[in-house]
N, CA, C and O of each residue as an XYZ file, in Angstrom:
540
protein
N      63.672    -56.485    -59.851
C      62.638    -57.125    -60.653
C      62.832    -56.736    -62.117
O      63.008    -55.537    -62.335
N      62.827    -57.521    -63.075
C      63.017    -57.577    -64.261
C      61.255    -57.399    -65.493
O      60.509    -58.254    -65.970
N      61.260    -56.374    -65.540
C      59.980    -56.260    -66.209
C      60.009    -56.861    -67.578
O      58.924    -57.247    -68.013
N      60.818    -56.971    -68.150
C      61.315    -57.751    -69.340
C      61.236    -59.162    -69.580
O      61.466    -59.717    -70.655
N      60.665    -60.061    -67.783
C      60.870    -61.175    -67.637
C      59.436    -61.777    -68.184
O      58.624    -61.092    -68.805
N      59.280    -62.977    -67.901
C      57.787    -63.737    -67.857
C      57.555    -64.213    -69.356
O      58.524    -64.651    -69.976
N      56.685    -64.164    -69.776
C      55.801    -65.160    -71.630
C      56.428    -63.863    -72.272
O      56.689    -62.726    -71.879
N      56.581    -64.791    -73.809
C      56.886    -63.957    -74.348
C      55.933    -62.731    -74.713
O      56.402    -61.599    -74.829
N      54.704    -62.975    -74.873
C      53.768    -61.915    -74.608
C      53.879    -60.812    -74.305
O      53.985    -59.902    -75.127
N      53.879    -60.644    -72.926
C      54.606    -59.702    -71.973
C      55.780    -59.338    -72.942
O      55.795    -58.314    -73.624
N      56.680    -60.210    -72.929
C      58.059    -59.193    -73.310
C      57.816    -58.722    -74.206
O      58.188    -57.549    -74.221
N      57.236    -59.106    -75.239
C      56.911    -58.264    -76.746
C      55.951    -56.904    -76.098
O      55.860    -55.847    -76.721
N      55.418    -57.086    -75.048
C      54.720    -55.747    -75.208
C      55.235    -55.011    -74.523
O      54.535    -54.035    -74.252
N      56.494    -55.033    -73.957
C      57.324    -54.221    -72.858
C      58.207    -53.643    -74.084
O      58.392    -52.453    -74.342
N      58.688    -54.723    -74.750
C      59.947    -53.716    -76.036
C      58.733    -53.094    -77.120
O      59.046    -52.269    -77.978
N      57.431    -53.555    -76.980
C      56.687    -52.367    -77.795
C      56.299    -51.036    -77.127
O      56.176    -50.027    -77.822
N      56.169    -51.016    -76.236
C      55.734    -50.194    -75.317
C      57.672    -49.084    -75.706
O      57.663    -47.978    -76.246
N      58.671    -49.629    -75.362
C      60.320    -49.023    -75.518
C      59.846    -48.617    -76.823
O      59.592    -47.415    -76.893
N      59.633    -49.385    -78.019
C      59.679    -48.931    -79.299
C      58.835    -47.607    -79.460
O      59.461    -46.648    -79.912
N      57.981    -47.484    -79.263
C      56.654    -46.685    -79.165
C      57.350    -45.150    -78.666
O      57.621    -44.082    -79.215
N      57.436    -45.636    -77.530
C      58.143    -44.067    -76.532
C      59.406    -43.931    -77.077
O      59.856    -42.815    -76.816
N      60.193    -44.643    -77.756
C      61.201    -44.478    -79.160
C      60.893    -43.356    -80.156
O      61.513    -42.300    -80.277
N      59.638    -43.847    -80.969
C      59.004    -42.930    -81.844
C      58.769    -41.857    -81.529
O      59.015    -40.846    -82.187
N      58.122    -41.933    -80.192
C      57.941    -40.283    -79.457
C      59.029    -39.480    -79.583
O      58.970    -38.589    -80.431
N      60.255    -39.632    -78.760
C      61.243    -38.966    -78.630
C      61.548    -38.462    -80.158
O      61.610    -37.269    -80.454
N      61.744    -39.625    -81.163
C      62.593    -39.131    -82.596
C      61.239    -37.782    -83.072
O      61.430    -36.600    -83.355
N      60.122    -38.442    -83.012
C      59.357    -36.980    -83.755
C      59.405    -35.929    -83.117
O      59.587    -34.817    -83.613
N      59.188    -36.268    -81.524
C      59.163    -34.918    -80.886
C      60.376    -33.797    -81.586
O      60.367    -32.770    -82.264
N      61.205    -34.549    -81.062
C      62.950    -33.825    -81.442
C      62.971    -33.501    -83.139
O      63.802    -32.657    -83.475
N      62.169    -34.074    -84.180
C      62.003    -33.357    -85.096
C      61.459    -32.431    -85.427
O      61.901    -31.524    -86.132
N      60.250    -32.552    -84.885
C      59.519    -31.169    -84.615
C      59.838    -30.468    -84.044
O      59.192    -29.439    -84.244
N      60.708    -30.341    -83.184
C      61.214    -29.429    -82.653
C      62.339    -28.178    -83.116
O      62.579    -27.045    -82.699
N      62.797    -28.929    -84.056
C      63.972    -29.272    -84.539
C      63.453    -28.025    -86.046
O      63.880    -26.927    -86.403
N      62.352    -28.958    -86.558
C      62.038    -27.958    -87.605
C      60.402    -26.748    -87.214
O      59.676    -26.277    -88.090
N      60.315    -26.635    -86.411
C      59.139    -25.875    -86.204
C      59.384    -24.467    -84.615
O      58.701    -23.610    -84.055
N      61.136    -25.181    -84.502
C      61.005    -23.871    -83.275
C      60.697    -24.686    -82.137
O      60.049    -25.724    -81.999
N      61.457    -23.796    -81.207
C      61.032    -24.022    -79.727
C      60.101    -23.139    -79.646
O      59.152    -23.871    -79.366
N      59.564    -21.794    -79.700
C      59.075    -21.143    -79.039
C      57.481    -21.739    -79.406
O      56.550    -21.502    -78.637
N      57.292    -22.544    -80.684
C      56.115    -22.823    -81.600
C      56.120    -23.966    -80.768
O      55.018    -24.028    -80.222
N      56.840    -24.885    -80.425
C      56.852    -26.448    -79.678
C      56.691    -26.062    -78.164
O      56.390    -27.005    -77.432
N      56.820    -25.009    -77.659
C      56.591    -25.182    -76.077
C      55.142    -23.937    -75.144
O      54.799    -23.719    -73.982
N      54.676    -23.385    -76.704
C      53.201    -22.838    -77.034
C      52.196    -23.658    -77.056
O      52.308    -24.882    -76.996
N      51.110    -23.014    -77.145
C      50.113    -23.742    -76.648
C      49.101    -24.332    -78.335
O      48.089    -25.032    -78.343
N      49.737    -23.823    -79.394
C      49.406    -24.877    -80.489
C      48.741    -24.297    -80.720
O      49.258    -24.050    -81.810
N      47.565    -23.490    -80.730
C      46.426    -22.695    -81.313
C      46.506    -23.048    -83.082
O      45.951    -23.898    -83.777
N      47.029    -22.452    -83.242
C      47.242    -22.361    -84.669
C      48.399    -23.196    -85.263
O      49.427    -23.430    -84.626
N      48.124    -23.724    -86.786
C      48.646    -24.279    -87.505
C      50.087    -24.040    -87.038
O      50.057    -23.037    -86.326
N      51.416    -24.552    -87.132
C      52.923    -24.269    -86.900
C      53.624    -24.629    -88.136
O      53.120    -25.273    -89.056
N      54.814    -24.173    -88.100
C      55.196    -23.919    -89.369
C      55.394    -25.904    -89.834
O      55.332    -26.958    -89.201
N      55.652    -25.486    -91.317
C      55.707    -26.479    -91.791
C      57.094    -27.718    -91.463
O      58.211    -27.243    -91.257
N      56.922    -29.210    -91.437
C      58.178    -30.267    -91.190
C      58.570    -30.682    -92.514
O      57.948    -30.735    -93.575
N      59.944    -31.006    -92.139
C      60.407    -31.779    -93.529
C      59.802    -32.925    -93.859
O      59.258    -33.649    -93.025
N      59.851    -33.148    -95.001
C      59.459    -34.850    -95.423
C      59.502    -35.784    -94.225
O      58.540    -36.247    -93.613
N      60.891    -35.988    -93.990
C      61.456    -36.646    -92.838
C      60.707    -36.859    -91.348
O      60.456    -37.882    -90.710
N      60.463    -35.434    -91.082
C      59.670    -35.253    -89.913
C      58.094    -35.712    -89.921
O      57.575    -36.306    -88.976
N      57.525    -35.411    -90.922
C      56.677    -35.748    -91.360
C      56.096    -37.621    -91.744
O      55.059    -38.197    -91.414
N      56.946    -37.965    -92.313
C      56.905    -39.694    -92.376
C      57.416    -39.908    -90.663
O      57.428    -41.123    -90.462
N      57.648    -39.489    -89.957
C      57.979    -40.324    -88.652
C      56.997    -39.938    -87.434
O      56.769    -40.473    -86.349
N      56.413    -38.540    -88.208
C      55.315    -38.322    -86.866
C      54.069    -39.113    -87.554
O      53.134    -39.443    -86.824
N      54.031    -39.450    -89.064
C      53.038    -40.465    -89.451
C      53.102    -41.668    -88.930
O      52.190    -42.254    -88.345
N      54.389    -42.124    -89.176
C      54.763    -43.902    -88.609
C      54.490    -43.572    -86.575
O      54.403    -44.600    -85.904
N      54.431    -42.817    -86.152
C      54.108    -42.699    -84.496
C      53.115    -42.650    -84.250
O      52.758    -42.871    -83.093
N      52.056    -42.277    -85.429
C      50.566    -42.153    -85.092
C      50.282    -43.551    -85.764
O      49.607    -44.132    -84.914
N      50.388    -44.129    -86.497
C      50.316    -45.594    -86.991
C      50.512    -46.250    -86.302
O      49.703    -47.178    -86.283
N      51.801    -46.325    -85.110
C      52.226    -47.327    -84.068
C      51.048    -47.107    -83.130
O      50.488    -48.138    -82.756
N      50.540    -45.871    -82.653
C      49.133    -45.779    -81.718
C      48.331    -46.472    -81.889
O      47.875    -47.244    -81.045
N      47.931    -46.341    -83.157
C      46.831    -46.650    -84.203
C      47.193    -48.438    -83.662
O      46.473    -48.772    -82.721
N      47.897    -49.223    -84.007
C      48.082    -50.660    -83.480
C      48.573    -50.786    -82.257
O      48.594    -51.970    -81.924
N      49.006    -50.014    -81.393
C      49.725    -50.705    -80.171
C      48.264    -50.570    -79.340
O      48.509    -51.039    -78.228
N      46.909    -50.156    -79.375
C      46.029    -50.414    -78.275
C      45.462    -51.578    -78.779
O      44.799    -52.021    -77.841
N      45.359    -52.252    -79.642
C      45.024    -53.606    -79.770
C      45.809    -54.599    -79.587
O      45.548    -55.454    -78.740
N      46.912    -54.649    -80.359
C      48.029    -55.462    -79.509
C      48.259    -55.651    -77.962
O      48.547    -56.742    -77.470
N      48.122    -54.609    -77.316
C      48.435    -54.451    -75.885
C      47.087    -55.000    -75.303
O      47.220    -55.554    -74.212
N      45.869    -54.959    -75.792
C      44.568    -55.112    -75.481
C      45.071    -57.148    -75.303
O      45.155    -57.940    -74.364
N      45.275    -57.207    -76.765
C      45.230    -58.858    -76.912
C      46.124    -59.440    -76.222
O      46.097    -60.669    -76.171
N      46.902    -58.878    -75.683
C      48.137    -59.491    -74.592
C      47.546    -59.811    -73.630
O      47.437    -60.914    -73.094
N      47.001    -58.515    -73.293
C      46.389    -59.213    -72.120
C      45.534    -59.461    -71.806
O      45.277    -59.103    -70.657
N      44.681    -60.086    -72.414
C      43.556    -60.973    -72.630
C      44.483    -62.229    -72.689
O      44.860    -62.685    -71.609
N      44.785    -62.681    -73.555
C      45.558    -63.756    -73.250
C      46.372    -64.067    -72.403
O      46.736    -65.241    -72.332
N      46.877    -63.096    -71.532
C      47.682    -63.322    -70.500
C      46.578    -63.748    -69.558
O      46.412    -64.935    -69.280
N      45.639    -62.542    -68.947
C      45.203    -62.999    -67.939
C      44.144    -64.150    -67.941
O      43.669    -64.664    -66.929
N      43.788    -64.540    -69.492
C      42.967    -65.668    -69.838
C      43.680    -67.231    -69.302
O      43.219    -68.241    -68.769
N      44.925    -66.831    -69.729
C      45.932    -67.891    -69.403
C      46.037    -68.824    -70.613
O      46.293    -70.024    -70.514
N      45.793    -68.098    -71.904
C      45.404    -68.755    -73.050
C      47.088    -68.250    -73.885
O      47.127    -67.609    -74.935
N      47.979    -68.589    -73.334
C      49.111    -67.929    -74.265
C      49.714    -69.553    -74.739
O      49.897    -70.486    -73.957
N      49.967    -69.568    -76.336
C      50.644    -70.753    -76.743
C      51.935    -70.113    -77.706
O      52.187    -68.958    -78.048
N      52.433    -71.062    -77.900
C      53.217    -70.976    -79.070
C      52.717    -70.347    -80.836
O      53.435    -70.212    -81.827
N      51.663    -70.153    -80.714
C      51.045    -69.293    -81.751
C      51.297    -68.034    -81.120
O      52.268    -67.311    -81.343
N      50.155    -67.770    -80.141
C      50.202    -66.448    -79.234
C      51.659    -65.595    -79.561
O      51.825    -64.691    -80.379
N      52.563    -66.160    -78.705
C      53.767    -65.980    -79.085
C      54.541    -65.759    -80.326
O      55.268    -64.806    -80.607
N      54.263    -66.773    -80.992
C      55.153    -66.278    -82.405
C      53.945    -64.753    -83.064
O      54.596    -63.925    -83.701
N      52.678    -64.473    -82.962
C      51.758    -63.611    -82.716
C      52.478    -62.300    -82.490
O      52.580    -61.486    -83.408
N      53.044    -62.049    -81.127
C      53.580    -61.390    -80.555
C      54.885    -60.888    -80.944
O      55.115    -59.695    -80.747
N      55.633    -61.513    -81.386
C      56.841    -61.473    -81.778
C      56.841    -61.001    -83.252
O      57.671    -60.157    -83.592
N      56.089    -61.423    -84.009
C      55.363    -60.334    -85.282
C      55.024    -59.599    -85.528
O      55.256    -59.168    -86.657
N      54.289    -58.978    -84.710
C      54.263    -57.823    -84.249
C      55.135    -56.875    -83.786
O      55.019    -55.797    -84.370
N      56.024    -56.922    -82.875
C      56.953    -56.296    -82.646
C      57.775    -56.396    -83.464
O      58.196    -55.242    -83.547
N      58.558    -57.240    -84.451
C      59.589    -56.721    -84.902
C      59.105    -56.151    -86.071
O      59.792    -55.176    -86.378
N      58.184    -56.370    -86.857
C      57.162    -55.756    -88.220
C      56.951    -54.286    -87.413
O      57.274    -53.343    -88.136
N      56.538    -53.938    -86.241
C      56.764    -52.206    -85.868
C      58.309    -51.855    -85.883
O      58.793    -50.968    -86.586
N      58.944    -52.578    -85.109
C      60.561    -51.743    -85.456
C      60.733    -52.223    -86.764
O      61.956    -52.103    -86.692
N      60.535    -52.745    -88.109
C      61.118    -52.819    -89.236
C      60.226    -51.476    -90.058
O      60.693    -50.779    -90.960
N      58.871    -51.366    -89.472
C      58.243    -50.260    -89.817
C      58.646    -48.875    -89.917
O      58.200    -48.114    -90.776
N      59.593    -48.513    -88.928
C      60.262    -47.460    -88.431
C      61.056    -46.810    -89.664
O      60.852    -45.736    -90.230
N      61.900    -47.667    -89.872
C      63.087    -47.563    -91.076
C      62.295    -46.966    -92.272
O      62.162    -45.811    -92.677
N      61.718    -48.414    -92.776
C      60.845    -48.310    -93.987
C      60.027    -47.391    -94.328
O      60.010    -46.911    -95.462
N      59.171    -46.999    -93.282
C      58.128    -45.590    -93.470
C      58.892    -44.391    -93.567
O      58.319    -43.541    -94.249
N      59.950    -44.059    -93.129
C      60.909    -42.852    -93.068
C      61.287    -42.556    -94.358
O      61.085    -41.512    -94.979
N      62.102    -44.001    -94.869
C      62.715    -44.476    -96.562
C      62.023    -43.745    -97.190
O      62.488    -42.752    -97.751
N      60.534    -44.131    -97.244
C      59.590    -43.857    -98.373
C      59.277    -45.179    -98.998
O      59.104    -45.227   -100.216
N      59.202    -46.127    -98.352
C      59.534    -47.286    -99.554
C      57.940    -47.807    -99.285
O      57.821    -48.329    -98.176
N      56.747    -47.767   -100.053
C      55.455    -47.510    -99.982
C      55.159    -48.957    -99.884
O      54.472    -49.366    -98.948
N      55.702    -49.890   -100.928
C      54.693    -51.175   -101.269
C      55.301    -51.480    -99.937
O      54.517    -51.384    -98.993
N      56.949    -51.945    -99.564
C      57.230    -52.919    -98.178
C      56.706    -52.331    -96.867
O      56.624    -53.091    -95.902
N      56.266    -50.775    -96.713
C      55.644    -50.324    -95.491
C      54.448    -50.933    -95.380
O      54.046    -51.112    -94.230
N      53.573    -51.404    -96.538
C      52.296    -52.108    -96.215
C      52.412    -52.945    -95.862
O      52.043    -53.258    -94.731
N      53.308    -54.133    -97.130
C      53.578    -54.629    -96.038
C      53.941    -55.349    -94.620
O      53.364    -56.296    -94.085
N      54.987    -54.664    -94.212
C      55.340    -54.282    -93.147
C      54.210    -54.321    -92.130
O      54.179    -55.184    -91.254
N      53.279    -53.376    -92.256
C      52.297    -53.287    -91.620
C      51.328    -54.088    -91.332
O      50.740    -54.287    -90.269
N      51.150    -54.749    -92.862
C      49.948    -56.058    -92.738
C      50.519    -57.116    -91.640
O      49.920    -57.752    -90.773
N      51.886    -57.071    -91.992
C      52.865    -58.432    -90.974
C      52.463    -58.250    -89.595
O      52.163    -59.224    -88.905
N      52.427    -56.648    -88.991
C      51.984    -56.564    -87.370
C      50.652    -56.491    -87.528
O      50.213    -56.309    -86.393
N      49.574    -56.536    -88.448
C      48.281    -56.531    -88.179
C      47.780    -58.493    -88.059
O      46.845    -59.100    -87.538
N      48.588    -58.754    -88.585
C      48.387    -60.745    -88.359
C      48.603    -61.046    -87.480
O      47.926    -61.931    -86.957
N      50.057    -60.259    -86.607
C      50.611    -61.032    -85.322
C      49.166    -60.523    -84.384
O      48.757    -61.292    -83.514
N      48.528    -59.339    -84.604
C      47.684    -59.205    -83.593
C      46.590    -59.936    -83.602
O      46.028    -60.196    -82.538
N      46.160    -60.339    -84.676
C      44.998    -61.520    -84.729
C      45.548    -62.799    -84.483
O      44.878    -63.708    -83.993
N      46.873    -62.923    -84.834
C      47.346    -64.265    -83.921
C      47.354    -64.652    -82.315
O      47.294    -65.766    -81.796
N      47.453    -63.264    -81.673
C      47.397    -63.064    -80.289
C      45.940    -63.044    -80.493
O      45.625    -64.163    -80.899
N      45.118    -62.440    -80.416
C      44.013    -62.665    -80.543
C      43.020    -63.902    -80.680
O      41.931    -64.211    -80.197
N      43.931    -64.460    -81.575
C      42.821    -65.852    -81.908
C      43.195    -66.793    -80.653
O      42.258    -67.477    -80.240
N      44.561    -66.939    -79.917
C      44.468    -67.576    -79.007
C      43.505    -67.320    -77.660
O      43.418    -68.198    -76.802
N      42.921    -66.279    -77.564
C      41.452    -65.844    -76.709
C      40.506    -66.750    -77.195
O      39.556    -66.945    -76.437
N      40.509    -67.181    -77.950
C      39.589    -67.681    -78.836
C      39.238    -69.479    -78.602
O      38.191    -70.127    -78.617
N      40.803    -69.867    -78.374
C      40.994    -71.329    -78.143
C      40.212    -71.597    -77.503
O      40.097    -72.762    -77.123
């Protein structure tokens, strides 16, 4: 069975869902990377040492992808199981996802005005998915 298969809907939220647990892995492994194992596999109490820039813009851009992937994922499927998915929906969907992986790059860069946005671009696709609930 191909989970990747079915509306594009679905598939956009299966490679967001990959993208997402993407982000995880790269910050985890930065933090890790700059803060110690013994500080990363503790129980966190206290502040840990400080991340690079680097680490820092990517555990931001991972909490930003949170920050939008429960509404996106919300509006999928509402429209999925509404049975309300069109060719808006879709191109919706597909705006979303690639405006988060173009997000990735850009927020790391530093490059401030195109990360917005970047960002505004996946905050439309989700009201595009959205508005087809609406039809």
């Amino acid at each position: 069975m191909n989970i990747f298969a079915g509306s594009v809907e679905i598939q956009m939220l299966c490679w967001s869902a990959v993208l997402g647990l993407l982000q995880l892995v790269i910050a985890t492994a930065l933090s890790v990377k700059d803060q110690g194992m013994p500080y990363s596999l503790g129980p966190r109490d206290v502040p840990g040492p400080a991340v690079t820039l680097l680490t820092g813009r990517f555990k931001r851009g991972f909490q930003n992808f949170r920050e939008t992937f429960v509404y996106f994922a919300a509006a999928v499927l509402i429209v999925t199981v509404l049975n309300k998915t069109n060719s808006t929906t879709a191109l919706g969907a597909e705006i979303y996802f690639w405006a988060r992986l173009v997000y990735v790059p850009v927020y790391a860069a530093g490059i401030a005005f195109a990360r917005t946005v970047v960002w505004t671009a996946s905050v439309i696709g989700i009201v595009m998915v959205l508005l087809g609930a609406l039809a």
